[in-house]
C-alpha positions in Angstrom: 10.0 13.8 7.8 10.2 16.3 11.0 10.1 14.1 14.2 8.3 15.6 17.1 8.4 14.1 20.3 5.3 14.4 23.3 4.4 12.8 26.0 0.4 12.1 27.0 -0.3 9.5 29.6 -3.8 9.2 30.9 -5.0 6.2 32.8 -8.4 6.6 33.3 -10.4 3.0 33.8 -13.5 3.3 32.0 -14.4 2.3 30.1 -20.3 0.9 5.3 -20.5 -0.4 0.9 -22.3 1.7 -1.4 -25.9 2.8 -0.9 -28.2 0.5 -2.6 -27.0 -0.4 -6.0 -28.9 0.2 -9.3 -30.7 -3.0 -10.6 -28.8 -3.2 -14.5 -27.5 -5.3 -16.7 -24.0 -4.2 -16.2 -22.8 -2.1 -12.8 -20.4 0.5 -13.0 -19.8 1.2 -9.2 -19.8 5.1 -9.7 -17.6 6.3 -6.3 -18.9 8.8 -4.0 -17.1 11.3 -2.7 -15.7 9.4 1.0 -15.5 11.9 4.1 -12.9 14.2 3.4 -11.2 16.5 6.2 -11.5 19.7 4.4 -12.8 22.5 6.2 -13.0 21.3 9.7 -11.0 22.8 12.8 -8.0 21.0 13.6 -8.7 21.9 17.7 -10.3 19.2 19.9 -12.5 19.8 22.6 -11.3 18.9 26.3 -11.9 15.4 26.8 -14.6 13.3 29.2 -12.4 11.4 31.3 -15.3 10.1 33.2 -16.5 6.6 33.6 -19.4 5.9 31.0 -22.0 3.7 31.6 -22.7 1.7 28.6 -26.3 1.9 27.5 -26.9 -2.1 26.9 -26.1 -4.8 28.5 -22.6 -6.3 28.0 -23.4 -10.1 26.6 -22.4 -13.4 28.5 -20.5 -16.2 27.0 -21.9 -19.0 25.6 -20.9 -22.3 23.3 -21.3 -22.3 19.5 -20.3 -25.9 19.2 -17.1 -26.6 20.2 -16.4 -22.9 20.5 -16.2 -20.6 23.3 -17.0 -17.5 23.0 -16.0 -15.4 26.1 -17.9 -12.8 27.7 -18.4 -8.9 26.1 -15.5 -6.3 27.8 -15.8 -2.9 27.3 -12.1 -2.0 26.3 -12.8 2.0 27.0 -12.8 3.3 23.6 -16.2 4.9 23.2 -18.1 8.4 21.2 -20.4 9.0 19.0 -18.2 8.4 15.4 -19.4 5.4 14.0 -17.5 5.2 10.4 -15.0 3.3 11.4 -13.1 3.0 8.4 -12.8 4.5 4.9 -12.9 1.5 3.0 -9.1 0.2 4.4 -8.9 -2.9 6.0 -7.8 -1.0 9.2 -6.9 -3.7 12.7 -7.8 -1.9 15.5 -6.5 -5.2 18.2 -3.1 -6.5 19.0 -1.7 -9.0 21.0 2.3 -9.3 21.8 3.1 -12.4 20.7 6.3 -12.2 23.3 3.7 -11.7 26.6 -0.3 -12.1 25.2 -1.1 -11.1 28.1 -0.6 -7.5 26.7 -3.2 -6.0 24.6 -3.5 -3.1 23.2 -6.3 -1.3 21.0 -7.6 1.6 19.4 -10.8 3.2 17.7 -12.4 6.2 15.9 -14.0 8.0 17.6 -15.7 11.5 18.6 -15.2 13.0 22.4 -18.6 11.6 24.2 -19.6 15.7 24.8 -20.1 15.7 21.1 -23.2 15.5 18.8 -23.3 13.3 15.3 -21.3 16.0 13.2 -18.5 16.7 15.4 -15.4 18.3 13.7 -13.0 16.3 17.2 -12.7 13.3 15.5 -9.7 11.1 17.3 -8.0 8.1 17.5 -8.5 6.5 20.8 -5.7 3.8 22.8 -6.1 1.5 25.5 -4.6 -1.5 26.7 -5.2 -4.7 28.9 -2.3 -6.1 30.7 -4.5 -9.1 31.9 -5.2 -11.0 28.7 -8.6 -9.1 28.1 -10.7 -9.5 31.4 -9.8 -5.7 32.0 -8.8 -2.7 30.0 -8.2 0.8 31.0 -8.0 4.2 28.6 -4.5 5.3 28.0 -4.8 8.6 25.7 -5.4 9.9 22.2 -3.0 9.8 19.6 -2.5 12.7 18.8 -4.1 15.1 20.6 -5.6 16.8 17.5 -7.8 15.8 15.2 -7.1 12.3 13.4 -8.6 9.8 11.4 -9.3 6.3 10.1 -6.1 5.1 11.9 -4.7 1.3 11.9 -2.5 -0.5 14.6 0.5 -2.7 14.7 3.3 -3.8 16.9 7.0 -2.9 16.8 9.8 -4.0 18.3 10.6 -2.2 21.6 12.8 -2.2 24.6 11.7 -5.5 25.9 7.8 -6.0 25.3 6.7 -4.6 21.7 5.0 -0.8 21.4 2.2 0.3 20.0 2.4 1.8 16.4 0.1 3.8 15.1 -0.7 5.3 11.7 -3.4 7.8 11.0 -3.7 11.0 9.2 -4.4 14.7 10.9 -2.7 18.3 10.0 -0.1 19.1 12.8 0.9 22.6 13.2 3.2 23.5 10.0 2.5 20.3 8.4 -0.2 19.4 5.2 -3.0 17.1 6.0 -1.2 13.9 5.8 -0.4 10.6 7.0 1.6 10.2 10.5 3.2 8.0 12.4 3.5 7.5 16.0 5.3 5.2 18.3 5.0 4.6 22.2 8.2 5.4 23.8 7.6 2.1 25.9 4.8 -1.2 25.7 1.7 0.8 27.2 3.3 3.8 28.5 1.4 6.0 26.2 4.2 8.5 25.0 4.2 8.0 21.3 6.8 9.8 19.5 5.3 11.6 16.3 6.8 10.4 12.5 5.7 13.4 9.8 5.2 12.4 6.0 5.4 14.6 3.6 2.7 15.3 1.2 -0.8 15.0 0.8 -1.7 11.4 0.8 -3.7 10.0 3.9 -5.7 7.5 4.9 -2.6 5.2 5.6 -1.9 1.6 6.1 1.0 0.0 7.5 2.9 -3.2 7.9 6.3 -3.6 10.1 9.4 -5.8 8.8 11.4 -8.1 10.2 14.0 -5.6 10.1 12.6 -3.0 12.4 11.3 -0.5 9.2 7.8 0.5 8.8 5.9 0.9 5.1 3.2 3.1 4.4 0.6 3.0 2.6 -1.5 5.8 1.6 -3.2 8.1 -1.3 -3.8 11.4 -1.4 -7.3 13.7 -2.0 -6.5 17.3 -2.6 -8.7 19.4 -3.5 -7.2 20.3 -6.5 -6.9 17.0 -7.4 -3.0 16.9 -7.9 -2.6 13.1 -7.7 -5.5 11.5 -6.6 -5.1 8.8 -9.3 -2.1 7.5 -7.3 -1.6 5.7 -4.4 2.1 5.9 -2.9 4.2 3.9 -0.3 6.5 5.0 1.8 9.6 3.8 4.5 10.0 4.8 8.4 13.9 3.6 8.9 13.8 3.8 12.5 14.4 7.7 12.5 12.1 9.4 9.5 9.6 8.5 6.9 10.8 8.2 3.8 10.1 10.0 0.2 7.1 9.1 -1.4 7.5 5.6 -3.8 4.5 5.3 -6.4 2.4 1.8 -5.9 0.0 2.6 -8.4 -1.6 5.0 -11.0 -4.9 4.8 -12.1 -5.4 4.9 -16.0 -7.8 6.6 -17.7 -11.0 7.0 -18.5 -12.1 7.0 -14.5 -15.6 5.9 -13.8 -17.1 8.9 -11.9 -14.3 11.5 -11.9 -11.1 11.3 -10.1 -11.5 14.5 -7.6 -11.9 12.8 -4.7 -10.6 9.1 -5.6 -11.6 6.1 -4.2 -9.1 4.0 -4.5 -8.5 1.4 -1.8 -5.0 -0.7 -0.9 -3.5 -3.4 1.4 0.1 -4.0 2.4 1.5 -6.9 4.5 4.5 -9.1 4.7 5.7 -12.9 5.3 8.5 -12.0 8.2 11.2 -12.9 5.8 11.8 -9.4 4.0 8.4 -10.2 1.1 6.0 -7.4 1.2 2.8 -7.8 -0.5 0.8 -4.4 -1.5 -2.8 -4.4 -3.5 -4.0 -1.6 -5.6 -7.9 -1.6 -6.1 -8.1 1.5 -7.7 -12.4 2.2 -7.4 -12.1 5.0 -10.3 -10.4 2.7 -13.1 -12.6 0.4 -14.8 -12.4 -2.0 -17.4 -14.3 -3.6 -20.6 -16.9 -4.1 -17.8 -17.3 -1.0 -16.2 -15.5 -2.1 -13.4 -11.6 -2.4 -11.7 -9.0 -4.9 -12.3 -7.8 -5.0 -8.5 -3.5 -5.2 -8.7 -0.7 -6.7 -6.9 3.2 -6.0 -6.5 5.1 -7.9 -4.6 8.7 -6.8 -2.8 11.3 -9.4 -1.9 13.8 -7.2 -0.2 11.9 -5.4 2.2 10.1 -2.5 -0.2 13.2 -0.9 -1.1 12.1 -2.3 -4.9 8.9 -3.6 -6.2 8.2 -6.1 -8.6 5.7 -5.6 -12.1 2.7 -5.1 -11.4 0.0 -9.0 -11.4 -3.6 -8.8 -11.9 -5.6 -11.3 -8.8 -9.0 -10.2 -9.3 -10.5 -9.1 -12.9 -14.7 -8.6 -13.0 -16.8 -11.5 -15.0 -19.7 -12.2 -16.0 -22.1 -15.1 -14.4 -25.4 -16.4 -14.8 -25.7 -16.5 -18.7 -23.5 -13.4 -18.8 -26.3 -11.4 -17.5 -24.7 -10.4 -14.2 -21.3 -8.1 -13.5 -19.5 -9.5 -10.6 -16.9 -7.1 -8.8 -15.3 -6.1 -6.0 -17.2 -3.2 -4.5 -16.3 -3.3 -0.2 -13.7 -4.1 1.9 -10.6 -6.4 2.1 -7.9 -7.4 3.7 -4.4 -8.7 2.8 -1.8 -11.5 4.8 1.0 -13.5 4.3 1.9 -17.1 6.0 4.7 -16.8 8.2 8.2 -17.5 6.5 6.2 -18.3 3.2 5.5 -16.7 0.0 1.9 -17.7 0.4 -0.2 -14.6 0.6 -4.3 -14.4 1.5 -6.9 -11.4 -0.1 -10.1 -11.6 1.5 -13.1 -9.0 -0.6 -16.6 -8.0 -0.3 -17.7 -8.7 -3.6 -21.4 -8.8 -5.5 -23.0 -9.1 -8.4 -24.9 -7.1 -10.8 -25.0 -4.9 -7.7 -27.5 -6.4 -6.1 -27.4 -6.3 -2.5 -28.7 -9.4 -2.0 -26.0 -11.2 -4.4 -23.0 -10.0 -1.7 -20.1 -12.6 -1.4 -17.3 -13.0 0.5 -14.1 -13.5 -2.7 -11.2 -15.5 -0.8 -8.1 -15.2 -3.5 -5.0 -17.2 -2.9 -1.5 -17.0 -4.2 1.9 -17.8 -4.0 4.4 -15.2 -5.4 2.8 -13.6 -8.5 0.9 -16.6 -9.2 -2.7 -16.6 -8.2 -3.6 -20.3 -6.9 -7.4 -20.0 -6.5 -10.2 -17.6 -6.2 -13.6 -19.2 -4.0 -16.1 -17.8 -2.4 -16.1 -18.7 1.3 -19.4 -16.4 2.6 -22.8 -15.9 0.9 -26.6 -16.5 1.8 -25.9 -20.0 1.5 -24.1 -19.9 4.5 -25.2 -17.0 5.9 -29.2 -16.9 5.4 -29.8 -14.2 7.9 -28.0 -11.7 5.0 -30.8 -9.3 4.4 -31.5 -8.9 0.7 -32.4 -5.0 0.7 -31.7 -1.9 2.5 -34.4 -0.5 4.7 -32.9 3.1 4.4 -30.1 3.9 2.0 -26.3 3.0 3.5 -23.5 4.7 2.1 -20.7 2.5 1.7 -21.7 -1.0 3.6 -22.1 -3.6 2.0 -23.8 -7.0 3.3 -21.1 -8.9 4.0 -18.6 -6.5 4.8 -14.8 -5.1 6.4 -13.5 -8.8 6.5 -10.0 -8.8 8.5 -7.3 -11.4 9.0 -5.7 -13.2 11.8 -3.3 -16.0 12.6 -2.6 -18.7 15.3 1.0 -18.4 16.9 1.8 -21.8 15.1 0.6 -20.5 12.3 -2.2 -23.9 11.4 -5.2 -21.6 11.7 -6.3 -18.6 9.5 -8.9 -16.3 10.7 -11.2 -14.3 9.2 -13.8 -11.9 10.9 -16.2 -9.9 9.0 -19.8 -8.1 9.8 -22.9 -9.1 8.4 -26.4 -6.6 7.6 -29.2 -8.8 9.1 -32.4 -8.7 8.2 -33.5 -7.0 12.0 -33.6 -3.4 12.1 -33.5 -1.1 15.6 -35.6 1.8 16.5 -34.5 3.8 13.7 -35.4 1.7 10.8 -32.4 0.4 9.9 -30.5 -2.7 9.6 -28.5 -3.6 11.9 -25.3 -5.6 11.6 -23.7 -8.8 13.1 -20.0 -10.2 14.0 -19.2 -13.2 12.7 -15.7 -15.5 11.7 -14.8 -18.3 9.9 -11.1 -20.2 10.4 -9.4 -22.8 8.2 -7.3 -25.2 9.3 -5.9 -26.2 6.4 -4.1 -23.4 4.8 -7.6 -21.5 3.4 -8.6 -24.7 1.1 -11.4 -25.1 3.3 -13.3 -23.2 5.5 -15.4 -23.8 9.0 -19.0 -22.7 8.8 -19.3 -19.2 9.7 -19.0 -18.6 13.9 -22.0 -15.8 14.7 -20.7 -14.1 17.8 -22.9 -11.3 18.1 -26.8 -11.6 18.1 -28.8 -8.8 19.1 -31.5 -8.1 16.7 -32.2 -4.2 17.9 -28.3 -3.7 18.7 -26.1 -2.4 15.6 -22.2 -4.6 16.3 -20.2 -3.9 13.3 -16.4 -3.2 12.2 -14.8 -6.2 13.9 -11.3 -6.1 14.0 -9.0 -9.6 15.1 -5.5 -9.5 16.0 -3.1 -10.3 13.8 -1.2 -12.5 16.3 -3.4 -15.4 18.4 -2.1 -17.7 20.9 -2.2 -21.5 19.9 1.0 -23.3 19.3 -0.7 -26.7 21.2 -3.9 -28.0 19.2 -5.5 -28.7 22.0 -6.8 -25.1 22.4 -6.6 -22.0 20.2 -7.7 -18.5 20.8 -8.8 -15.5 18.7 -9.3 -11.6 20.0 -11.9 -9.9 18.5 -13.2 -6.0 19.2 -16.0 -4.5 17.4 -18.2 -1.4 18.0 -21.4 -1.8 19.6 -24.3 0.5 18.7 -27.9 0.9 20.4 -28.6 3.3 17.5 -29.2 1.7 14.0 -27.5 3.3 11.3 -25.0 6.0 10.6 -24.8 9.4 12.3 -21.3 10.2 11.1 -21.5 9.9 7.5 -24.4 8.3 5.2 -22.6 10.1 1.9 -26.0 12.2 0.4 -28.1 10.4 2.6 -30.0 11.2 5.8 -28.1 9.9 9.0 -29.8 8.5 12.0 -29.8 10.2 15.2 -26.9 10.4 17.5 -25.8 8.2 19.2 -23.3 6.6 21.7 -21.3 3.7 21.2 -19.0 1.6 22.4 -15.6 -0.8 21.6 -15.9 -4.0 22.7 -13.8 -7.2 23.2 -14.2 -10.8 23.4 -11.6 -13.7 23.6 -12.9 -16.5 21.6 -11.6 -20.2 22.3 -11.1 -23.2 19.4 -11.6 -25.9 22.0 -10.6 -30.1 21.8 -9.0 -29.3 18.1 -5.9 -31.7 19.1 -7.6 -34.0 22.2 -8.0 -38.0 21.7 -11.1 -39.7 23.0 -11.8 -42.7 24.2 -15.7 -43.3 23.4 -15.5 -46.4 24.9 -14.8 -45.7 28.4 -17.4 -44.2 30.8 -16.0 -42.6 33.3 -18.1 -42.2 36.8 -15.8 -39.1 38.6 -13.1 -36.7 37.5 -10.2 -37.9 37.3 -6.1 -36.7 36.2 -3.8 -39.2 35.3 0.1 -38.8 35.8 1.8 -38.0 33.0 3.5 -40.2 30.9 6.7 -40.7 30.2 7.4 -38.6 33.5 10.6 -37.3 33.7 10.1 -36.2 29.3 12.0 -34.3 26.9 10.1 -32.5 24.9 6.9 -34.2 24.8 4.5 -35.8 27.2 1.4 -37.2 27.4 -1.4 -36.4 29.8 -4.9 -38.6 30.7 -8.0 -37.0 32.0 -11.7 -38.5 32.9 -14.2 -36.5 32.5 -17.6 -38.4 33.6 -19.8 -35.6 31.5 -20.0 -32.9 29.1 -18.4 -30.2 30.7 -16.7 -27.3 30.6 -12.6 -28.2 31.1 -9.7 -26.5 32.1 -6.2 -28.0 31.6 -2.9 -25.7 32.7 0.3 -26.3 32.9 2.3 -23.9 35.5 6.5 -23.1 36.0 7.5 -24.1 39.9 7.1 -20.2 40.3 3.2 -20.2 39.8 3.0 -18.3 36.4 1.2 -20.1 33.6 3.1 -21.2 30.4 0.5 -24.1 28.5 -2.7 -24.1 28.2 -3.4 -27.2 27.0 -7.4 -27.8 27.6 -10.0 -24.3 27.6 -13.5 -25.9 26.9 -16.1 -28.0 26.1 -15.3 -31.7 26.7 -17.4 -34.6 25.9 -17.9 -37.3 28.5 -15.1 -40.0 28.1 -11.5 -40.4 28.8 -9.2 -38.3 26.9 -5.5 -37.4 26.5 -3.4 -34.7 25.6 0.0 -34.4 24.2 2.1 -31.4 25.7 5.3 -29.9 23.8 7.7 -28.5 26.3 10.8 -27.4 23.2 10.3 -23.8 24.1 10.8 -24.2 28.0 14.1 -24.9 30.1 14.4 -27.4 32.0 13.0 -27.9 35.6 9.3 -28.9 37.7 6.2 -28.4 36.4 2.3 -28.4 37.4 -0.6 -29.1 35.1 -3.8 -28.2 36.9 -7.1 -30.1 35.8 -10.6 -27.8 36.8 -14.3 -28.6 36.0 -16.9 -27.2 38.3 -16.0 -27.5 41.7 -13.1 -30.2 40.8 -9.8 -29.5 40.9 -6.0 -31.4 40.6 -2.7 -30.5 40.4 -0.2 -33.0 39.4 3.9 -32.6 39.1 6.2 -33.6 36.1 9.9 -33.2 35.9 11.4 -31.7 32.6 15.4 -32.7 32.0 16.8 -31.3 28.4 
């Protein structure tokens, strides 16, 4: 509960599943023991603040339909740790949804001086204060030794501040989960949150009121309480007492001294907190865990009885044991009790029978459970293992996002390939998939990495995305970026690959045309922008454009000072005339400019606002 307070600003412009499952009529997945932190020094070794050269070369944008997928930017987050995460569905991306054009990121990492079993594991932060064409290293936090840390925004004084939760040993302190908050947006001087007891590997959501909850779970090495995973409140000046979420019952499937258990936590905005329990070392008639929800309608200061959303069944002739066995991710809609669980899920524990399980519910009732990634969709999912790979699974760390207006779900995820690198092997891909329609259906999946040698995995999207016009929608997306195939951090009792060096890297991806009319019967021989109409409006206008071929389209709207505050057009337009509908309720009144470019062409028209 001890707050410590330090200041560490450094602005330096630089820049995994279970090993390959037993073929049997019934799988019980038998945990391994995850990384621990015991035994390791606490000290980190002085940091290389110089520039790195990334060993690759950063990839262009390009179109995947009517998608833009924005050029590769180093975010400078970069080492040689590449396990990510320990099962949790941990966002490492955030946009302010009050200025997007802050961003701010983190990653795990190990200081670049360091070989594959380096004891300085850290949490890494750096921002962008231009949207995502440029980043620049801001500090570790903390300056010891953490781990398998998640971000989220909080309110501030102004913009929102980074929070971050991770777990580390400071001085006086047991290993245990921490807190920390920037003292300003992007300053870098995060004030430290202690909570007592053991339990780590934390994940967080922030309320509507200001609070913070916690999740974590401990692993001691006397095993005192590893069959439990606990929450805890941050009220703005300390962390709470430890609340129980869950406890495991008996008999456990491979022992409980190191437990596997995983958990979610995330919240509507309107004081309902959702937190999952998938608690690894419980099984049931099948060998395998019920996966648990309790839900909070007053801001986690109680919790509801405990709902089952996922139980393991049988399919094809009851021969096969489908269950839950990677990551997952939990969200809520905005100012709804409708609430999202995204898993890695197979069956029999075959590799090649990985799914993606999308479960739906409202309250405690659980609306649907389908499947919304598998080969069928995704035939470049390799079916086998070259080398054994602790803890990945085919389709695997899945994470949420929303659009501002809340129409579009996002959900990212990696995928093993069948390719393999100079190592032998696999090596993964980025993709997405985005539904329009509340998760009922879902767009083919978006493949945003392809670089058959090249290992990109552990893609993290931001929670918040601008996109309250249909017109145009965007997504942020990081994700490490790996010349060397396989792990060199952790492979559990497996050989790891060599060392190697990799890197975080961003990409703003862009929903084009989603809201834009066509008119298929005009041709159009030149560029053309029409004045808008009606012209003075309140709140809504329309706006005409030619376009006389398939191009690549801008359409802006400016204030009479010059700063953008629309974009209403960011891609790939057919040939054809087309308008636009522009909703000005959030602005005040006065003159505006909406800017039309393609290629070399450019117009700038005026329209009045009067509210």
């Amino acid at each position: 509960m001890k707050k410590l307070i330090f200041t560490f600003v450094f602005l330096v412009v630089s820049m995994s599943c279970l090993d390959t499952f037993a073929q049997t009529d019934r799988i019980s997945i038998i945990p391994q023991r995850k990384l621990d932190d015991f035994g390791v020094s606490k000290s980190l070794a002085p940091l290389n603040t110089s520039p790195i050269s990334a060993p690759f070369t950063l990839g262009a944008g390009f179109y995947s339909g009517d998608v833009i997928i924005g050029p590769e930017v180093l975010t400078g987050n970069d080492g040689f740790y590449d396990y990510k995460t320990n099962g949790e569905a941990n966002h490492y991306i955030q946009v302010d949804p009050g200025n997007p054009l802050l961003l701010h990121a983190i990653d795990v990492q190990a200081d670049t001086t360091d070989g594959a079993g380096a004891t300085t594991r850290r949490t890494e932060y750096a921002i962008s204060t231009d949207g995502g064409s440029t980043w620049a290293y801001v500090t570790n936090v903390p300056l010891i030794r953490s781990g398998f840390a998640v971000l989220q925004l909080a309110p501030g004084v102004g913009d929102k501040v980074a929070a971050i939760a991770n777990h580390n040993q400071p001085v006086g302190f047991p290993l245990s989960a921490q807190l920390y908050l920037d003292a300003f947006s992007q300053l870098g001087s995060f004030t430290e949150y202690n909570q007592m007891g053991e339990a780590i590997w934390p994940q967080m959501t922030v309320l509507n009121n200001g609070n913070i909850i916690i999740v974590s779970r401990p692993q001691s090495a006397s095993s005192a309480q590893n069959d439990t995973v606990f929450y805890s409140i941050w009220d703005g000046a300390t962390i709470g007492p430890l609340n129980v979420l869950w406890v495991a019952t008996p008999p456990y499937s491979g022992g409980v001294a190191f437990s596997n258990m995983a958990f979610n936590i995330a919240n509507n905005g309107n004081g309902t907190v959702g937190m999952i329990a998938n608690p690894e070392t419980e099984t049931d008639v099948l060998d395998n865990p019920i996966v648990h929800m309790r839900i909070s309608t007053d801001n986690g200061a109680t919790l509801g009885t405990a709902f089952d959303i996922f139980t393991p069944f049988l399919e094809n002739g009851d021969q096969d044991t489908v269950a839950i066995s990677g990551g997952h991710d939990l969200t809520f809609k905005q100012g709804t009790d409708d609430w999202y669980w995204v898993a890695s899920g197979t069956a029999d524990g075959l590799f090649a029978k990985t799914r993606l399980f999308l479960i739906r519910g409202t309250g405690t009732t659980v609306t649907s459970t389908t499947v919304i990634a598998d080969t069928v969709n995704l035939p470049m999912m390799a079916r086998t293992f070259y080398q054994p790979w602790a803890f990945q699974m085919a389709i695997d760390h899945p994470k949420f996002g929303w659009s501002a207006d809340n129409n579009v779900l996002y959900c990212s995820y990696d995928v093993v390939t069948q390719d393999s690198g100079m190592n032998g092997f696999n090596t993964r891909d980025v993709f997405y998939q985005y539904s329009t329609d509340a998760g009922t259906t879902w767009s083919d999946p978006v493949q945003v990495t392809n670089t058959p040698t090249i290992d990109e995995g552990f893609p993290s999207i931001s929670l918040w995305n601008a996109g309250t016009n249909p017109a145009s929608y965007e997504l942020n997306i990081v994700y490490m970026k790996d010349v060397g195939d396989g792990p060199t951090s952790f492979n559990g009792s497996n050989a790891t690959a060599p060392e190697s060096h990799n890197f975080q890297v961003y990409r703003k991806i862009t929903l084009a045309t989603t809201g834009i009319h066509n008119n298929t019967i005009s041709n159009p021989n030149e560029y053309s922008l029409l004045q808008n109409y009606p012209n003075p409006f309140n709140p809504s206008t329309t706006i005409e454009f030619n376009v006389p071929q398939k191009d690549f389209v801008s359409l802006k709207v400016y204030n009479s000072a010059g700063k953008e505050v629309a974009t209403l057009v960011n891609g790939s337009i057919s040939a054809g005339s087309h308008k636009v509908s522009f909703n000005s309720s959030s602005l005040s009144s006065g003159v505006y400019f909406y800017t039309l470019v393609s290629g070399d062409f450019r117009e700038t028209k005026k329209m009045v606002l009067l509210k």
